[in-house]
DRENVEX-876700 format. One record per atom (N, C-alpha, C): x negated, y, z; residue number from 1; atom name. Coordinates in steps of 0.05 Angstrom, whole numbers, plus 32768, in hexadecimal, padded with zeros to 4 digits. Layout:
! residues N
{{X,Y,Z},NUM,'CA'},
...
END
This chain:
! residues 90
{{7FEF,7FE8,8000},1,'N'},
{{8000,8000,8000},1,'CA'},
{{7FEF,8019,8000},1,'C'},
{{7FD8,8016,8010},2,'N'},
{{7FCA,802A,8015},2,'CA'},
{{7FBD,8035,7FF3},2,'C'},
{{7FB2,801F,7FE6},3,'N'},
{{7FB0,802B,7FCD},3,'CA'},
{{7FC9,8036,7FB7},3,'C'},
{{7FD6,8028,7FB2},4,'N'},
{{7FF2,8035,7FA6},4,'CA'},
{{7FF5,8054,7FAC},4,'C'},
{{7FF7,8058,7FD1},5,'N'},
{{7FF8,8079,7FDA},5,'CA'},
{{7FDF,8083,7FC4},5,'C'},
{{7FCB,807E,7FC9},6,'N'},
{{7FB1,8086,7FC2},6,'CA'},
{{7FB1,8094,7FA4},6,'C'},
{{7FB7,807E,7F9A},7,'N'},
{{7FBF,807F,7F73},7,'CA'},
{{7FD0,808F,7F6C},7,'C'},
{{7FEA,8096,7F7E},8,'N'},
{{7FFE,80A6,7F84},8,'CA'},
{{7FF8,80C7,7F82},8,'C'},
{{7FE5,80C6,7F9A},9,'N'},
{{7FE2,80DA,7FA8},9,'CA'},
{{7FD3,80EC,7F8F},9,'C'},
{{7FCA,80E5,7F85},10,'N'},
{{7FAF,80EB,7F62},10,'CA'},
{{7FC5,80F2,7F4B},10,'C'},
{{7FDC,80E6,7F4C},11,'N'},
{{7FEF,80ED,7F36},11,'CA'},
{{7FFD,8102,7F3F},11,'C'},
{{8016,8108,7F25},12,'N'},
{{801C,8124,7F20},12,'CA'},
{{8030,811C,7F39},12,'C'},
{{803B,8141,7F47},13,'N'},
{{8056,8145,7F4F},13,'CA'},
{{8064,8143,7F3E},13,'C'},
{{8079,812E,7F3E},14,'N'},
{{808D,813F,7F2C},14,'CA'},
{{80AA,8151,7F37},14,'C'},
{{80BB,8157,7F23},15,'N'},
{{80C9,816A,7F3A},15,'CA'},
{{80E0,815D,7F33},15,'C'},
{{80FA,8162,7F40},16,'N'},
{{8112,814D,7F47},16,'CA'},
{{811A,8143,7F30},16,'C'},
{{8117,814E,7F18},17,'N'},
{{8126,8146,7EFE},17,'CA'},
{{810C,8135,7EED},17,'C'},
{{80F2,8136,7EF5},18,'N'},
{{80DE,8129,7EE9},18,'CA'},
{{80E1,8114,7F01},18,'C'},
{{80DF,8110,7F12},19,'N'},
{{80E5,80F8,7F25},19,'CA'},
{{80FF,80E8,7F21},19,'C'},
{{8111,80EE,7F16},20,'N'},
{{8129,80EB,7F12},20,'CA'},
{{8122,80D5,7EFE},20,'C'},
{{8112,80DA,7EDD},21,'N'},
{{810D,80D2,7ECB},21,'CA'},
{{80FD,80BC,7ED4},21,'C'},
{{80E8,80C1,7EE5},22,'N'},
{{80D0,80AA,7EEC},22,'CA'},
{{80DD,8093,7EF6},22,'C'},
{{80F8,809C,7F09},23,'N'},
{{8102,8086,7F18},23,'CA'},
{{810E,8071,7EFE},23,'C'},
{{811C,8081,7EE5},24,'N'},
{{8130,8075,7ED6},24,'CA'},
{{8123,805E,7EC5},24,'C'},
{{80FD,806B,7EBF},25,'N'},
{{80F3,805E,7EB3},25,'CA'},
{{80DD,8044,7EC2},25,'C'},
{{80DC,804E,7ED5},26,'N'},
{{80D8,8034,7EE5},26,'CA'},
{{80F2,8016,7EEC},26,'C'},
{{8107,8023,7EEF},27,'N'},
{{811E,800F,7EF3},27,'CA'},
{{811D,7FFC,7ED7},27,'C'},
{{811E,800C,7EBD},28,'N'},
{{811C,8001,7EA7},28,'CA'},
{{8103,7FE6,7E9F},28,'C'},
{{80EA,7FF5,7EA4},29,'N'},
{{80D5,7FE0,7EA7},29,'CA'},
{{80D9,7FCE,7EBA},29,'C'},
{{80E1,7FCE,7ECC},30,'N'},
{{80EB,7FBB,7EDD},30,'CA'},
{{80FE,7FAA,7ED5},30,'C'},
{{8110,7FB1,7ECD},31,'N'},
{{811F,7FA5,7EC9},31,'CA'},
{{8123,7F94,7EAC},31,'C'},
{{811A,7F9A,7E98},32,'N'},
{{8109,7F8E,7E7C},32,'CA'},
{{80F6,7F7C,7E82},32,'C'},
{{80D7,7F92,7E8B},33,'N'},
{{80C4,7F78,7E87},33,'CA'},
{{80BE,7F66,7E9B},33,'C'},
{{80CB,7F6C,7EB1},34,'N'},
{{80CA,7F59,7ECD},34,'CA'},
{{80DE,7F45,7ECC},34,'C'},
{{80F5,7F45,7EC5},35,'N'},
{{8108,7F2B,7ECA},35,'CA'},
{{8119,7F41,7EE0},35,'C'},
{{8118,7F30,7EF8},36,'N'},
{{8125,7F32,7F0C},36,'CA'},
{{811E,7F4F,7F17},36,'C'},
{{8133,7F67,7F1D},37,'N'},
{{8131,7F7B,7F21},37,'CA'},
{{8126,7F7B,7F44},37,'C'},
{{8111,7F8C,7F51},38,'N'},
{{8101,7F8B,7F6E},38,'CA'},
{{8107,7FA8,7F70},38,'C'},
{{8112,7FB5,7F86},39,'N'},
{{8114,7FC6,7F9B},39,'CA'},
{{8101,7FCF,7F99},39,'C'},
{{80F0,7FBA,7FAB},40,'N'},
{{80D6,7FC5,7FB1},40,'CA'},
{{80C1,7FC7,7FA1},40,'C'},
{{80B8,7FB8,7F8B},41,'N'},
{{80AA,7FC0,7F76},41,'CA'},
{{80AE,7FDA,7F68},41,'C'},
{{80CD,7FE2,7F61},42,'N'},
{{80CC,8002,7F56},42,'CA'},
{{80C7,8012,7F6C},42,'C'},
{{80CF,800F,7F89},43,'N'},
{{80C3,801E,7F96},43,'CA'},
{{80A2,8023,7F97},43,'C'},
{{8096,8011,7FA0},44,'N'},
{{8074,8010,7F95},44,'CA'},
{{806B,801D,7F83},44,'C'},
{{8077,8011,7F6D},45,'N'},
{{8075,801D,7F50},45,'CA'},
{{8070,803D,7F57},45,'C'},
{{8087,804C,7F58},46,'N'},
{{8083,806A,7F59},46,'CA'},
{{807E,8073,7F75},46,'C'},
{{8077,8066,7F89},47,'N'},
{{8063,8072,7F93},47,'CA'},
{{8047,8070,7F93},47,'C'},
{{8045,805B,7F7C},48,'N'},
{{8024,805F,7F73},48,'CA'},
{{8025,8077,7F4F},48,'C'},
{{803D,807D,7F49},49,'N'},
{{803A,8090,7F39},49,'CA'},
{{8045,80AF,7F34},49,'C'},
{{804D,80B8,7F57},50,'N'},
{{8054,80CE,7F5C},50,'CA'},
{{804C,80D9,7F71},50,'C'},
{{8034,80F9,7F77},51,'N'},
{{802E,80FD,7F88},51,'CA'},
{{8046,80FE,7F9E},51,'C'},
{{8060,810F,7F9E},52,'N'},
{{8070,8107,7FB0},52,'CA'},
{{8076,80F7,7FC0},52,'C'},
{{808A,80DF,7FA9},53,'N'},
{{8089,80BA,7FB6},53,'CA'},
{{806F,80B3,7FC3},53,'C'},
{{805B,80B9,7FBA},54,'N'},
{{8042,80AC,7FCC},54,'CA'},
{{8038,80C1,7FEF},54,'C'},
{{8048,80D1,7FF1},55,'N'},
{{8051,80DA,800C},55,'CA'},
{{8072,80D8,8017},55,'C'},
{{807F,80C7,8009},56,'N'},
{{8097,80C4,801C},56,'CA'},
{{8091,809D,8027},56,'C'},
{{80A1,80A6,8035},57,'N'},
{{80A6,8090,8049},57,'CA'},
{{80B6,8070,8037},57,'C'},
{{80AC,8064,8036},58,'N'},
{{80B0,804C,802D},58,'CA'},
{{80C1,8037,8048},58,'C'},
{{80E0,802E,803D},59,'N'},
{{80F3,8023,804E},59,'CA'},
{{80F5,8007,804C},59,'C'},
{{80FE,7FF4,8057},60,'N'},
{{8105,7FDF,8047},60,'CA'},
{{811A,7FD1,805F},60,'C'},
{{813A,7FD0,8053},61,'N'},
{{814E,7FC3,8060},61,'CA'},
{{8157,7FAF,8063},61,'C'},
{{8161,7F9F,807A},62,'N'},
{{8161,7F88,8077},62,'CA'},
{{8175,7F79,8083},62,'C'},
{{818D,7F66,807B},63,'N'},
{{81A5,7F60,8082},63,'CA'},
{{81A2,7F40,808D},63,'C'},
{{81AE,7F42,80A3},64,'N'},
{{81AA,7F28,80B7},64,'CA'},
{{81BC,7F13,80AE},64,'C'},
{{81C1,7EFA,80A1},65,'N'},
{{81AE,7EE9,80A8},65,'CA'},
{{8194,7EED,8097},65,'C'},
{{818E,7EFE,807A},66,'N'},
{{8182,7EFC,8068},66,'CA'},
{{8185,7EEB,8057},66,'C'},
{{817A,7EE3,803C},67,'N'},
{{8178,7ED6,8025},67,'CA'},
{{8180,7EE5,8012},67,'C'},
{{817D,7EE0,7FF3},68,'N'},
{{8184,7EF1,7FE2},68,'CA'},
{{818C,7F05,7FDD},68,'C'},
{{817C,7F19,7FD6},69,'N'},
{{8190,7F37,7FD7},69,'CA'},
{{8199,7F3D,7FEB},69,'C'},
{{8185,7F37,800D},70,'N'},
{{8195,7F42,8027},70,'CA'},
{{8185,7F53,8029},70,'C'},
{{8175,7F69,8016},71,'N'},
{{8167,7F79,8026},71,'CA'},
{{8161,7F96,800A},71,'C'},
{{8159,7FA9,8019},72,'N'},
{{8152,7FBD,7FFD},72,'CA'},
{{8140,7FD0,8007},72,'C'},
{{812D,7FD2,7FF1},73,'N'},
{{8115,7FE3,7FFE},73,'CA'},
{{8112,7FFD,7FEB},73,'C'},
{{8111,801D,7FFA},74,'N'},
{{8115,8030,7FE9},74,'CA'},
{{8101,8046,7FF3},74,'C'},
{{80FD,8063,7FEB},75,'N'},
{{80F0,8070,7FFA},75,'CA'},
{{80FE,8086,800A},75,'C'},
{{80F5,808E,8018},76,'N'},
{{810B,80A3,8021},76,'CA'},
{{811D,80B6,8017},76,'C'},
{{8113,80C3,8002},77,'N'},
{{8122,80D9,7FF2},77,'CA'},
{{8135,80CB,7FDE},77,'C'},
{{8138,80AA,7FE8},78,'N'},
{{8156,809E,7FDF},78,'CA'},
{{8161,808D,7FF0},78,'C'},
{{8165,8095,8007},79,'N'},
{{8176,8088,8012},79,'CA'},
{{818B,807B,800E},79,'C'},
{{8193,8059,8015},80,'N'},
{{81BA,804F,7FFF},80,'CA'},
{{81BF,8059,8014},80,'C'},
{{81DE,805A,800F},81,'N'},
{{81ED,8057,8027},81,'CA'},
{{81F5,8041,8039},81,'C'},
{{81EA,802B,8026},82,'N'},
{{81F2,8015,8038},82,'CA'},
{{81EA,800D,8057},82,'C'},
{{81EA,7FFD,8064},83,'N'},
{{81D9,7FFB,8080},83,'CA'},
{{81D3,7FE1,8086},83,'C'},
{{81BC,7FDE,8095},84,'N'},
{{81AD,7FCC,8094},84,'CA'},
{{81A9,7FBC,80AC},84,'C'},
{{81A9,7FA2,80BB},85,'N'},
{{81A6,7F99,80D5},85,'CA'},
{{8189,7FA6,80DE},85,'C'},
{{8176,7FAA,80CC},86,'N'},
{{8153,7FA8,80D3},86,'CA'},
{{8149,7FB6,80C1},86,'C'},
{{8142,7FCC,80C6},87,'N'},
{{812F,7FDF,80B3},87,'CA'},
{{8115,7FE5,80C1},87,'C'},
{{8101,7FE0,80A4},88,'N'},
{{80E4,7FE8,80B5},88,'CA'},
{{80DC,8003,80A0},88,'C'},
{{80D1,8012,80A7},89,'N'},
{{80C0,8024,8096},89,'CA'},
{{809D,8022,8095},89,'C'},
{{8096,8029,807A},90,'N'},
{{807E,8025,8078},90,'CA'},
{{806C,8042,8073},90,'C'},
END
């Protein structure tokens, strides 16, 4: 994680409507050349490619009993609404 921030921290700000775009085109790569769509991978993702994301707080939620799709990991400046039994921040 510590490098991701790192690699992050070296790239551009962008501003809400260029972050907007990064998010849209990260979900897309994800979602194409990965298969199975990960939370936490697009989160990673743009916090290793936005000075911002690589200073917010990294979440990850988690629904009791667990197994498939019991959990979602985001950064702060997107909070779901949903709610979680167990949230840790990173």
């Amino acid at each position: 994680m510590s490098r991701l921030r790192a690699r992050g921290r070296q790239a551009e700000r962008r501003s809400p409507e260029g972050r907007a775009r990064l998010q849209r085109a990260i979900a897309l790569w994800d979602r194409i050349l990965l298969g199975e769509p990960s939370c936490y991978r697009r989160a990673l993702l743009e916090i290793s490619l936005d000075a911002g994301a690589a200073e917010e707080q990294l979440y990850m939620g988690l629904r009791i009993p667990g197994g498939p799709r019991s959990g979602h990991a985001w950064l702060g400046s997107a909070a779901p609404a949903e709610r979680y039994d167990v949230l840790l921040d990173m």
